[in-house]
N, C-alpha and C positions, 0 to 999 in steps of 0.2 A: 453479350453485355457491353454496354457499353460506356466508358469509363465517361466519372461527370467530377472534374476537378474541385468545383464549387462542393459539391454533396461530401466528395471525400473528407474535405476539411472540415466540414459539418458534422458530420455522421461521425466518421471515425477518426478525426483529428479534435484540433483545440477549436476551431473556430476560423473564421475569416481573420485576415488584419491588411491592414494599408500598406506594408512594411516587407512583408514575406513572403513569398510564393513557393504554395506548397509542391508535392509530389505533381509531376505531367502525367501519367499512369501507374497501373499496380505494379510494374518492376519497380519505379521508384519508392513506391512505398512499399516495399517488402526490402527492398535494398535501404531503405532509414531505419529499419529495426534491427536490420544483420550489422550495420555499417559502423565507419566509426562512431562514437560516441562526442561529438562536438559540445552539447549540450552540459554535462558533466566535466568537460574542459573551461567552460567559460563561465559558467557558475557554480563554484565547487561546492560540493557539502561533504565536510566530517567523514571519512570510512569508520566503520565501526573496531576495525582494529587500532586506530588511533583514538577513538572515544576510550576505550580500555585503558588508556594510560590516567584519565580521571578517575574511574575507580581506583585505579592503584593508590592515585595521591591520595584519595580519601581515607582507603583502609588504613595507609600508614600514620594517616593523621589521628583516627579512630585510636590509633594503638598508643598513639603519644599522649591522648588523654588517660584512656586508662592508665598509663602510668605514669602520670604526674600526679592526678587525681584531681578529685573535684575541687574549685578553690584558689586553686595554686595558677600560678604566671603562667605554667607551662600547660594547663588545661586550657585559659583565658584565651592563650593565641594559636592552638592548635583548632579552637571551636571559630576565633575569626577566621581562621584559613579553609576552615570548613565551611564556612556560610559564605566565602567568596570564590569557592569553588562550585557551590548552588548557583551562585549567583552569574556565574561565566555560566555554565551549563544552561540556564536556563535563556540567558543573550541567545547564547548559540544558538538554540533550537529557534528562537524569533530570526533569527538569520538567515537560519534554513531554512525556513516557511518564506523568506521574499526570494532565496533562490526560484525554490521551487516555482513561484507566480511566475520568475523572470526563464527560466525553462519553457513554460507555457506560451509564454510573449513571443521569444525569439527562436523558438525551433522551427526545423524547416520540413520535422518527422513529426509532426504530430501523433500519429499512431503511435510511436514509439514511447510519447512520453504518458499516452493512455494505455499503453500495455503493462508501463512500469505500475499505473496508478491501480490500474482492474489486479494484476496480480499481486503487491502489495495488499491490496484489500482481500484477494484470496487467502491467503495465508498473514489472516492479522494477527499484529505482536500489539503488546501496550507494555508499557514501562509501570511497574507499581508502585514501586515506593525509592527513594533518594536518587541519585544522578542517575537512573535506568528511565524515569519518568520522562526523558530528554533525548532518549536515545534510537528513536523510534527513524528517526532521519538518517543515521549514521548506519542501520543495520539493513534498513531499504537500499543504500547505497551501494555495501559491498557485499549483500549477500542477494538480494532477486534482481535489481539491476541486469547486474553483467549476465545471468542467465534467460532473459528474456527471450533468446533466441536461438537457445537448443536444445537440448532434452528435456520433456519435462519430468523425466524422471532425475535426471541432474536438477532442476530446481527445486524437487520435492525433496531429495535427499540434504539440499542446501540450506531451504527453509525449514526443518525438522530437527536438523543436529542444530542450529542458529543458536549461541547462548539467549538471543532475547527469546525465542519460542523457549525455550528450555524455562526461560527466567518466568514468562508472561501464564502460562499452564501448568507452571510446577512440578517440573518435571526435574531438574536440579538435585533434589534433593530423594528421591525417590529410591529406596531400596531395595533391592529381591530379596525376598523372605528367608532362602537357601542361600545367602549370599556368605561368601568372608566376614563380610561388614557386619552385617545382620547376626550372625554367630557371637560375633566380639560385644556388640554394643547388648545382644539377651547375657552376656557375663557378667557383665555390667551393670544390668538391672534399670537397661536402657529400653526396652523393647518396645514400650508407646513412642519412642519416637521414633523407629522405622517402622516402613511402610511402601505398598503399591501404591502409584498413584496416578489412576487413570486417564485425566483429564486428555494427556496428548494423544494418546491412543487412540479412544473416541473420536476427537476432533481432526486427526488425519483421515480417518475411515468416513467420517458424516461427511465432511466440510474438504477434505484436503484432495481428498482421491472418487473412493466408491461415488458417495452420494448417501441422502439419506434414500432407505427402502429398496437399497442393493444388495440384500441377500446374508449379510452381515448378521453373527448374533451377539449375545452380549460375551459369551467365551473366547468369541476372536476380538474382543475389545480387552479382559483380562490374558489372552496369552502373549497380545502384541505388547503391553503394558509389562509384560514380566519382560519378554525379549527387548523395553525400552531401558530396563535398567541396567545403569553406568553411563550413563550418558550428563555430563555437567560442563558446571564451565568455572573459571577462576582468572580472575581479572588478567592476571600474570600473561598467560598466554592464550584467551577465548574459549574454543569447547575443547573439553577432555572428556575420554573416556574413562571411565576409575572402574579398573575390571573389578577390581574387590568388592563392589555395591553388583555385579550383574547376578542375573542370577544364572546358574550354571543348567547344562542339558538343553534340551530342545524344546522349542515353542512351537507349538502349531496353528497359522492362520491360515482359516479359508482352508483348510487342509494341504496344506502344505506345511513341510518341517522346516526348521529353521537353529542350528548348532545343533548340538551333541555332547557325547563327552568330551571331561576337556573343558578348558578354560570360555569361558565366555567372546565373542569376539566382536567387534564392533562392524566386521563384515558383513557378520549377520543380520543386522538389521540394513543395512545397505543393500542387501539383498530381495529382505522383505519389502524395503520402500521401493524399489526397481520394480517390483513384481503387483506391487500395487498401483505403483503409475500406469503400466502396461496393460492395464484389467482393464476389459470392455467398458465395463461401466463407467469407469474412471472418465474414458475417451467420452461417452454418452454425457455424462455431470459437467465435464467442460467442455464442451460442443455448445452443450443450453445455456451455459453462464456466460460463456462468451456473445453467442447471441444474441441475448438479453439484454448484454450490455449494450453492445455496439448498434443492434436495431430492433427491439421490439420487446418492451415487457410478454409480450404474447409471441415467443419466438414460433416462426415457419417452421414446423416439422420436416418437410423435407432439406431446408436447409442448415437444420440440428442435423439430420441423418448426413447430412454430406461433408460437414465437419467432421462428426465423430466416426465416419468414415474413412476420410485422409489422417483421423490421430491413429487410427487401429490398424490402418497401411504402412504407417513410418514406424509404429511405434514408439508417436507421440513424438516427432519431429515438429516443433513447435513453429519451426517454419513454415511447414506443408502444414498445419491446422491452419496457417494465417491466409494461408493461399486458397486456400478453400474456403473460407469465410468471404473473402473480397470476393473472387470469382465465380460466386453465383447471383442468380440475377436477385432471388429474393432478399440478396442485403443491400439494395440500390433502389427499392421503392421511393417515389421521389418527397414521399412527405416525412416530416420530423417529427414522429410521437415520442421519443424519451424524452422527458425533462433532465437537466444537466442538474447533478447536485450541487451543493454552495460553491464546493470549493471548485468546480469547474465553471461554473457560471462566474464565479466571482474572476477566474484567470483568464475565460474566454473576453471579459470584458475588459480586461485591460490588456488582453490583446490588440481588441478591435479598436483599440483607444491607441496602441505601438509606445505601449507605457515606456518612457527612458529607461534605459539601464541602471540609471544611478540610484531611480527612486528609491529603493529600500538599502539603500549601502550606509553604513555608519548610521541608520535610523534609529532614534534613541528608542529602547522599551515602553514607555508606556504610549509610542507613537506606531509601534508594530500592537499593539494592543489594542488601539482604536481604530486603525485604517484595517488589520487582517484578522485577527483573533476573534475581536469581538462580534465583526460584522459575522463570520462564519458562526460564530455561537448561535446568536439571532437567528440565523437562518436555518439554523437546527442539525449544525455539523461543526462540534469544536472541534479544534486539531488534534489531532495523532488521538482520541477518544473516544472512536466507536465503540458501540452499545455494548459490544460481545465478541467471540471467536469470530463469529461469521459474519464479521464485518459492518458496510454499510448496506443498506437496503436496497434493493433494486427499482421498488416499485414505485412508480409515480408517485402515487398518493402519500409515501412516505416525504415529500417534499410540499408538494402542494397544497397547503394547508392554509386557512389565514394569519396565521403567524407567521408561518414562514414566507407570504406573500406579503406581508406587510413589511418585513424585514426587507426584502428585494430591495421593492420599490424605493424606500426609505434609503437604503441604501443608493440606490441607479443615481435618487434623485441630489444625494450629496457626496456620496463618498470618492466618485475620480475627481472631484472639482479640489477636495483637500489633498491630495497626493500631486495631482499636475498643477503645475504654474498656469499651462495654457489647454484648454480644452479644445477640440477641431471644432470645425462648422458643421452646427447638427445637417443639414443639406447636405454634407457629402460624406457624413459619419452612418447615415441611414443606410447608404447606399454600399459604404466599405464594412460595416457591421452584418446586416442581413444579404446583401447579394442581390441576384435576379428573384430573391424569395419573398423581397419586403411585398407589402401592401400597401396597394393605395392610401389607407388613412393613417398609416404612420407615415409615409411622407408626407404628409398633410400635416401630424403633431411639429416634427421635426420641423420643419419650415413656419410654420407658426408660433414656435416659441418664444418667448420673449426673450430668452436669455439663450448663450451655450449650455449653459448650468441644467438648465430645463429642459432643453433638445435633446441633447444627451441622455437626460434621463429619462424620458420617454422612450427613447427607443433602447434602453437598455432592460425598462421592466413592460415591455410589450411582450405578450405572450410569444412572436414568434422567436424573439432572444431566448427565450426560456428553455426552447426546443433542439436534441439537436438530432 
């Protein structure tokens, strides 16, 4: 095989730019995913251990109304410091979202920061209600981030216990039937509100590991689901285990045991999640997602088999899947069939535009609202708002739409002209956007434009942009 710098950036990077020069071969890019993290140094976002410390002020502030009460001074300024704690939270997250373009702009790993985006999408969270709705950037940050590059059974165990999965599937709150807790609140005359609750259980087994129509029945969805309880989290300190909610004894998935007598333990399920990473099939379901993504709605079978071959070799050394995916010939085909969704289309182009650093810094909100947010809405991808657990779609056609082609366009044809001062010369933006890959007749738009405004835009909503 033989490596094509151009294609690398394309395929499995952000795109071309005037500005950076990506990997020379696949050691380099395998070494930008292991490597330091330069990216996360020079445009910080939020850890989610530090997002925690706004819930805290919030709860205390919650506590200061109720007891001042409704009416009174001390409710009046406990609720402005609540609505300006919304109100920071919700900056932030606009902040986050111009890191992130600005990650896209100036990394020199591409891959890396697609690997953050494809498994972040593997394992989606969504914030539901109050500053959680905000926090979707801070928890991509310190929980799948830094593991992008080694076990994936250390990622799944990461992504799993994650208060925001805990928060986003409802798992938080979930009881064992046989539990301490459970005993105490049926004394009570509590008993409708505890409960199993399935949702994460399912959704690691379909979505996170197995796959769907791996062999799975609906009893190893309720045993993993009993073995999931005591698992929470409290602003205080992130996830906790609260063994008093677990339920005690042993659960069997897939036939395998899992605890005993004896108190509940959180190993347990650490055990079970290892053991589900490690599953054939596991290896098979991210072998095809991965392919998928990076080349071909219609992924090469043999080059699924030769992935999910090096995951079932390491045991799911996520390094050796990466290396196996590059180094086979079938993910070098020289044409670009995926379509880039918004939010890549939208970074790859101001890439290939080498958008300044400063542009989204101190951006006032309703100016991240019209230059990022909304254009992505249009396009059919709000931020941190995918449809469901499993994410965003794979499929072409989930983009390609006339709606969401009209939004493109609409966009190519105004939107870098309002964030840059100076736009480049469509004649040499043609050629530093597309590569050896342009076409005749968009160098022809490009150079016949009347304006930059227009050159630009044309070659930004030209089908082969669209491609990567």
């Amino acid at each position: 095989m033989r490596f094509d710098p151009e294609l690398a950036e394309m395929r499995f990077g952000l795109g071309l730019s005037p500005r950076v020069t990506g990997p020379g071969d696949l050691a380099a890019m395998l070494r930008g995913v292991s490597g330091a993290d330069h990216m996360a140094v020079r445009f910080p976002i939020e850890p989610f251990s530090a997002f925690l410390a706004r819930l805290v002020v919030n709860r205390e502030l919650r506590k200061e109304r109720r007891q001042a009460g409704a009416g009174s001074e001390g409710f009046t300024a406990a609720t402005k410091q609540m609505s300006l704690g919304k109100r920071d939270a919700r900056m932030a997250q606009g902040d986050w979202l111009g890191q992130q373009v600005q990650r896209r702009v100036w990394s020199e790993s591409g891959f890396r920061e697609r690997l953050v985006g494809f498994w972040a999408d593997h394992f989606t969270v969504q914030g539901k209600a109050g500053l959680l709705r905000r926090a979707v950037s801070p928890h991509v940050e310190e929980i799948i981030r830094p593991h992008i590059a080694g076990r994936f059974a250390d990622l799944v165990i990461a992504a799993t216990t994650a208060p925001m999965m805990l928060h986003y599937l409802d798992q938080e709150s979930a009881v064992g039937p046989g539990s301490a807790l459970a005993d105490e609140m049926r004394a009570k005359g509590k008993l409708k509100k505890i409960g199993l609750n399935e949702n994460l259980a399912r959704e690691v087994l379909e979505l996170h590991t197995l796959g769907v129509g791996a062999g799975y029945g609906q009893e190893d969805v309720h045993q993993l689901a009993k073995l999931f309880t005591g698992m929470t989290y409290q602003p205080q300190v992130g996830f906790k285990f609260q063994q008093k909610a677990a339920e005690p004894g042993a659960e069997t998935v897939l036939g395998v045991s899992y605890g005993g007598p004896g108190n509940a333990k959180l190993a347990d399920i650490h055990a079970a999640l290892e053991d589900l990473a490690e599953h054939p099939s596991t290896g098979l379901h991210i072998a095809r997602k991965l392919v998928q993504h990076f080349v071909s709605d219609a992924p090469d079978p043999d080059l699924v088999a030769h992935v999910a071959g090096a995951f079932g070799a390491t045991r799911g050394d996520l390094g050796a899947v990466y290396a196996a995916l590059l180094e086979h010939e079938a993910a070098w085909g020289a044409d670009l069939v995926n379509v880039k969704p918004p939010f890549d289309y939208l970074a790859s182009a101001y890439r290939a535009l080498a958008l300044p650093e400063g542009a989204f810094v101190g951006m006032e909100e309703r100016d991240v609202q019209r230059h990022l947010r909304v254009p992505l809405m249009q396009m059919g991808q709000p931020w941190e708002r995918p449809p469901g657990p499993d994410g965003w779609p794979e499929e072409d056609a989930a983009w390609i739409h006339p709606q969401g082609l009209a939004a493109r366009i609409d966009w190519a044809m105004r939107g870098p002209g309002e964030v840059m001062a100076e736009l480049p010369d469509p004649r040499d933006f043609v050629t530093a956007a597309l590569g050896t890959r342009v076409s005749d007749e968009v160098v022809f738009a490009a150079r016949a434009a009347e304006s930059r405004r227009e050159g630009i835009g044309l070659v930004l909503a030209s089908p082969a942009f669209q491609r990567r």
